[in-house]
N, C-alpha and C positions, 0 to 999 in steps of 0.2 A: 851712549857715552857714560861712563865710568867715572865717579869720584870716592876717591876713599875718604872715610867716616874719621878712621883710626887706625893704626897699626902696633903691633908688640913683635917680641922677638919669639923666635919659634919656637925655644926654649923655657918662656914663661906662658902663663895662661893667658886665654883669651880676655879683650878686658869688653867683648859683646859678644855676642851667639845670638841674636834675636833683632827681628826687625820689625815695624808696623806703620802703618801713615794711615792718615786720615784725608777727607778727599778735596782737600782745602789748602796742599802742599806743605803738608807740615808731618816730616817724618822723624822718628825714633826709632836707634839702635842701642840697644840695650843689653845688660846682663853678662856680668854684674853694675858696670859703669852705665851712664846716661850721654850718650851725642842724639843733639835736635838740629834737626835743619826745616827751615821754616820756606825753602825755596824750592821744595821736589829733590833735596838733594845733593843742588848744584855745589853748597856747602854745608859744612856740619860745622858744629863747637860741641865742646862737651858743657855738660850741665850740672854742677855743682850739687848733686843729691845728698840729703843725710843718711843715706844707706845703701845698700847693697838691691840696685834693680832686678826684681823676680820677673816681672809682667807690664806690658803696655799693651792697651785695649783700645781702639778707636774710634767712634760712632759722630760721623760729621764733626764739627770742633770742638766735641765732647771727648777727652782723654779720661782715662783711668788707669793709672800704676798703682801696681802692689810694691813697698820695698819691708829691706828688714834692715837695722842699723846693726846686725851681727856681724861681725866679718867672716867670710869665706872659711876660715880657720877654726870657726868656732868648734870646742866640741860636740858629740851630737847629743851626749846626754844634757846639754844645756838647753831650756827654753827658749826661745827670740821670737818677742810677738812679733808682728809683721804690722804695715801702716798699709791705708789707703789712702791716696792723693786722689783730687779729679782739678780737672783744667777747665774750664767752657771758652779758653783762647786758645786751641792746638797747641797747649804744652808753654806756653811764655808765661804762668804766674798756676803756681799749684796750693790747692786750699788741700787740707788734712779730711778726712771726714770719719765717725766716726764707726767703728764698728767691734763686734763682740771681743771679751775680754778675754775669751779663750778662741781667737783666731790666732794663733803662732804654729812655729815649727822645731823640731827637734836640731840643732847646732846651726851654722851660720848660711849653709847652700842648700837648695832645692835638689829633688833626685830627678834623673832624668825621665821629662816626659811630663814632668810635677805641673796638673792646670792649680792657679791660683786664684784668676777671676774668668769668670764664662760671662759677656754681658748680652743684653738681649735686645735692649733698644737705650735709647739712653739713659734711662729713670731705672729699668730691671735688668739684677743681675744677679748671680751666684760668687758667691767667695767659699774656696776648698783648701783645707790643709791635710796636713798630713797628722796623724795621733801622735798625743806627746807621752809615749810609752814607748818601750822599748819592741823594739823593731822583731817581729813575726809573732806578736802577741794579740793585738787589735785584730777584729774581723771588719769593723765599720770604718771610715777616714768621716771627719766632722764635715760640716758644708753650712753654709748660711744664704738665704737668700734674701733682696730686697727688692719691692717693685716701685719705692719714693725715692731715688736716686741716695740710697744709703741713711734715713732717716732713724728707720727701724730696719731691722732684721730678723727674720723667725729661722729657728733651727732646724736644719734638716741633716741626713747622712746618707753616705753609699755604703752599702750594705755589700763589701768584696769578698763574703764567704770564703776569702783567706788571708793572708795578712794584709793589712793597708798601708802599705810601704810609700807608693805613690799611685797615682789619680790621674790617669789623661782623661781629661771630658770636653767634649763638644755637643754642638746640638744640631738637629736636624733641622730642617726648613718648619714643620710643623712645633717645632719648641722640645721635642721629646730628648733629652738628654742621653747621650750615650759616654758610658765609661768604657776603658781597657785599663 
């Protein structure tokens, strides 16, 4: 059975592309906007975010979104850092948490394909951008990882021996990280 989240007219952009739930009945459609439904679905509302949703990540009723308060429009030679939220109630009340000062991105949308957070368990995760240079210049894209649910953060990078335009990564069952 079928319920819709939201709808736009065909002629404007989508106002979600992304989905994820956690295993507690509490789902998120996302990006750029936020609909939560806390029933498997059966309904949705949207959720009043201060930005522009990149990523929902969900481990038991541990949430974590990435957003950026740029809009869609922005230029790309503008910086827009980017926030991390986490939930410990499937998405009904979002704490800020903090993380590095140069996690942002070049103008206000993500490129397609763009990972933002990779988490691991609910305490360890990766945060990825994209380089705030100009685009086919960068060999590396930045990356940060934390294993204290975002306490600290130590620096790391993917090393894409040619531009770092965008970053798909996931991980395998043994942890090992893979980009394209």
């Amino acid at each position: 059975h079928l319920e819709a989240a939201t709808s736009w007219a065909c002629s404007s952009g989508a106002t979600v592309s992304e989905l994820a739930f956690d295993d507690h009945e509490d789902g998120f459609a996302y990006g750029p906007d936020l609909f939560v439904t806390h029933d498997s679905g059966a309904t949705w509302v949207q959720s009043q975010q201060g930005g522009n949703v990149l990523s929902v990540q969900a481990l038991g009723s541990s949430v974590w979104m990435i957003e950026t308060g740029c809009p869609p429009t922005t230029s790309p030679q503008v910086s827009c850092p980017l926030e991390l939220l986490k939930s410990a109630n499937g998405g009904r009340t979002w704490a800020t948490v903090s993380v590095p000062s140069d996690f942002s991105m070049n103008g206000g949308e993500g490129g397609p394909g763009q990972t933002w957070l990779i988490r691991l368990s609910e305490t360890s995760a990766y945060l990825a951008s994209r380089p705030n240079s100009p685009a086919g210049s960068p060999t590396t894209a930045p990356m940060w990882f934390t294993s204290d649910g975002g306490q600290t953060w130590s620096a790391r990078h993917v090393a894409c021996g040619i531009a770092a335009g965008e970053d798909a990564i996931s991980t395998a069952p043994d942890g090992t990280l893979i980009v394209v």
